[in-house]
C-alpha positions in Angstrom: 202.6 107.2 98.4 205.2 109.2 100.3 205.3 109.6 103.5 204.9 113.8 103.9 201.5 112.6 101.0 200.7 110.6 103.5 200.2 112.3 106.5 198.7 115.5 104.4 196.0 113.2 103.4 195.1 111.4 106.5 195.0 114.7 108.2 193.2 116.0 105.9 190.6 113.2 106.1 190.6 113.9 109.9 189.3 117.2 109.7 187.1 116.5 107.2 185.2 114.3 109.7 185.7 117.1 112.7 183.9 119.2 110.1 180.9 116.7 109.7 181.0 116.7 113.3 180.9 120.0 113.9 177.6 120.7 111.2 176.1 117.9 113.3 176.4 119.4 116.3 175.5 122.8 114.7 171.9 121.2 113.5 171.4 119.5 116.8 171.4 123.1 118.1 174.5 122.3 120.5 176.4 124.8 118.5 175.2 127.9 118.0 178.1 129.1 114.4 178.1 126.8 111.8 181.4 125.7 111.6 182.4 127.8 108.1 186.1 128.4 109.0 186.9 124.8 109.3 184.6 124.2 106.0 187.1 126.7 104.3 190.2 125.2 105.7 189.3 122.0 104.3 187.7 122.8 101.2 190.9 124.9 100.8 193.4 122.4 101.5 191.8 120.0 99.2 191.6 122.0 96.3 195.3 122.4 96.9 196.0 118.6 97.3 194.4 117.9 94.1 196.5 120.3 92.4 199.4 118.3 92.8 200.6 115.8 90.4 201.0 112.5 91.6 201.3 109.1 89.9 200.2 106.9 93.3 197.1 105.4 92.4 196.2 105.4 96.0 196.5 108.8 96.9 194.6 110.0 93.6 191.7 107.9 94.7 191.6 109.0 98.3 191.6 112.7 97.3 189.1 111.9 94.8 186.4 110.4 97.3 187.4 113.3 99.7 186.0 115.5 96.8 183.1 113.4 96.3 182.3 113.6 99.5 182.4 117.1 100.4 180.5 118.0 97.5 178.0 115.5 98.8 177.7 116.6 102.5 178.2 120.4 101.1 174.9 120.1 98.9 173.3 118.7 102.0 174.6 121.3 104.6 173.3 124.4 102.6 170.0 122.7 102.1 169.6 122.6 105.9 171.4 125.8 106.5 168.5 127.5 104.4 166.0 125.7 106.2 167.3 126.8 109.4 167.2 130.7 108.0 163.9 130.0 107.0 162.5 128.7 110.1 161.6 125.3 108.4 163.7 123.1 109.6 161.9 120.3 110.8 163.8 119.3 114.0 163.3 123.6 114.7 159.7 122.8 114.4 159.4 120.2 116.4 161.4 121.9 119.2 158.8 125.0 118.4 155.6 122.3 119.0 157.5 121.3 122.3 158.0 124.4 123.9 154.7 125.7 122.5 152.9 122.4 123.9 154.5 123.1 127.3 152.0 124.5 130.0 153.6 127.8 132.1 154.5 125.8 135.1 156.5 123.8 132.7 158.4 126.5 130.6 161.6 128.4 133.0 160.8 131.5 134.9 161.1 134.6 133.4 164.9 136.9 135.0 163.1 139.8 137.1 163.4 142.9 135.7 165.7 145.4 136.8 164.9 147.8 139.8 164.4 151.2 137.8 167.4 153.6 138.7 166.4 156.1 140.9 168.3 158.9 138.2 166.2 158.5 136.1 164.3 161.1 134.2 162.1 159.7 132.2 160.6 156.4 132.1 163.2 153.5 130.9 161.9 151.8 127.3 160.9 148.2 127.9 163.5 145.8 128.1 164.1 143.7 124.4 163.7 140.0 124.7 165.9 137.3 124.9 165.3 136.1 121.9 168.2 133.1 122.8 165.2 131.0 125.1 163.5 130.5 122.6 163.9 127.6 119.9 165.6 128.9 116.3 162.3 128.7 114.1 160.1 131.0 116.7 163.0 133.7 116.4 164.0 133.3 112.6 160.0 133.5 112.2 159.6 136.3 114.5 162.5 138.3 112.9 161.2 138.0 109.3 157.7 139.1 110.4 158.9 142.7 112.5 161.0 142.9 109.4 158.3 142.3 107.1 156.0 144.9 109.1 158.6 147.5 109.2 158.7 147.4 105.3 155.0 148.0 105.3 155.3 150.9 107.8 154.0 149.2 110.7 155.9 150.4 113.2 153.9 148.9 116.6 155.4 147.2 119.1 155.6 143.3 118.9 157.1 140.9 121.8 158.1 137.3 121.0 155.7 136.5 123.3 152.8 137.7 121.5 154.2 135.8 118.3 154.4 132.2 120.5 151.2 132.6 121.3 149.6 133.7 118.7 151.3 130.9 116.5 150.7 128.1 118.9 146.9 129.5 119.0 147.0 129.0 114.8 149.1 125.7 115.3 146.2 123.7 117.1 143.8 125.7 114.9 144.7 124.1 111.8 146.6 120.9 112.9 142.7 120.3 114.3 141.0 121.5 111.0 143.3 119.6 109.0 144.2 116.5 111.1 147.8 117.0 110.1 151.0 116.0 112.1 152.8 119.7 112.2 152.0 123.2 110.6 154.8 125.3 109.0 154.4 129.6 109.6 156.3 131.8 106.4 155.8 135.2 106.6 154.1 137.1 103.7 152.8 140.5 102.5 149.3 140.5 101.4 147.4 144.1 100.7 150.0 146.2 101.8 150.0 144.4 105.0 152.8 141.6 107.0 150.8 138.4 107.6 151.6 135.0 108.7 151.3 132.4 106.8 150.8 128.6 108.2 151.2 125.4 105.8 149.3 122.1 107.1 152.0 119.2 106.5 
């Protein structure tokens, strides 16, 4: 193997294992984008590498496992991506039954609301919530159902708030009926109207 093969492929294999790191730390919830630019460059640059004839034995093989494993990791990365999109996500859930499970002294303090400016003519609209304190699952489940409602033409009002309650409220419901470990929430339309859905697991 030549020396410029060389070094193509070993820093190739280096970023292929910053890019593992990086989906890790993206599930984890420590990064907030998944890293898809780096995924490109490397999925990229491989499909370039392989392109090139070469008769080392060694650097065919090494660029072969490369392949292998980013078709591995990449089957298991979109599987956990669509959980996460879908709010099922296990270690989401779990992070939802913690913060659901917490009592209000234990959850952080609400930011005061701003003084209302004295200009004003009319009443301000309520501020929108920060949908960022709370965990991914509450908000992906929460955005699907004022989606869901709005396609039905429901067009009240409804805070994040109101969804963690009522779903914790459901939660010990039917983790009590059904002595399960966790409940899973999907949103779903039944007779014209948005409804949630919770799965005993």
């Amino acid at each position: 193997m030549s020396a410029p093969q060389q070094d193509e492929v070993q820093g190739l294999e280096e970023a292929f294992k910053k890019l593992r790191t990086g989906y890790e730390k993206y599930f984890a919830g420590v990064e907030r984008l998944e890293p898809l630019k780096e995924r490109d460059h490397v999925r990229t640059t491989l499909r370039r590498l392989m392109t090139v004839r070469s008769a080392n034995t060694a650097y065919r093989y090494r660029l072969q496992s490369l392949q292998a494993s980013l078709v591995t990791y990449e089957s298991y990365w979109n599987r956990i991506t669509k959980q996460i999109e879908e709010g099922t996500y296990r270690r989401d859930l779990l992070r939802l039954e913690r913060k659901l499970s917490q009592t209000p002294e234990d959850q952080p303090p609400a930011a005061p609301a701003p003084p209302p400016s004295p200009t004003a003519a009319a009443p301000a609209a309520a501020p929108t919530a920060d949908l960022s304190r709370y965990p991914a699952a509450l908000q992906s489940l929460y955005t699907a159902f004022v989606a869901a409602r709005s396609e039905t033409g429901d067009t009240r009002p409804l805070s994040i708030e109101t969804m963690a309650a009522t779903v914790k409220k459901q939660m010990a419901a039917i983790k009590e009926k059904y002595k399960c470990e966790r409940v899973e929430f999907t949103v779903a339309v039944k007779d014209g109207k948005a409804i949630l859905k919770a799965i005993p697991r």
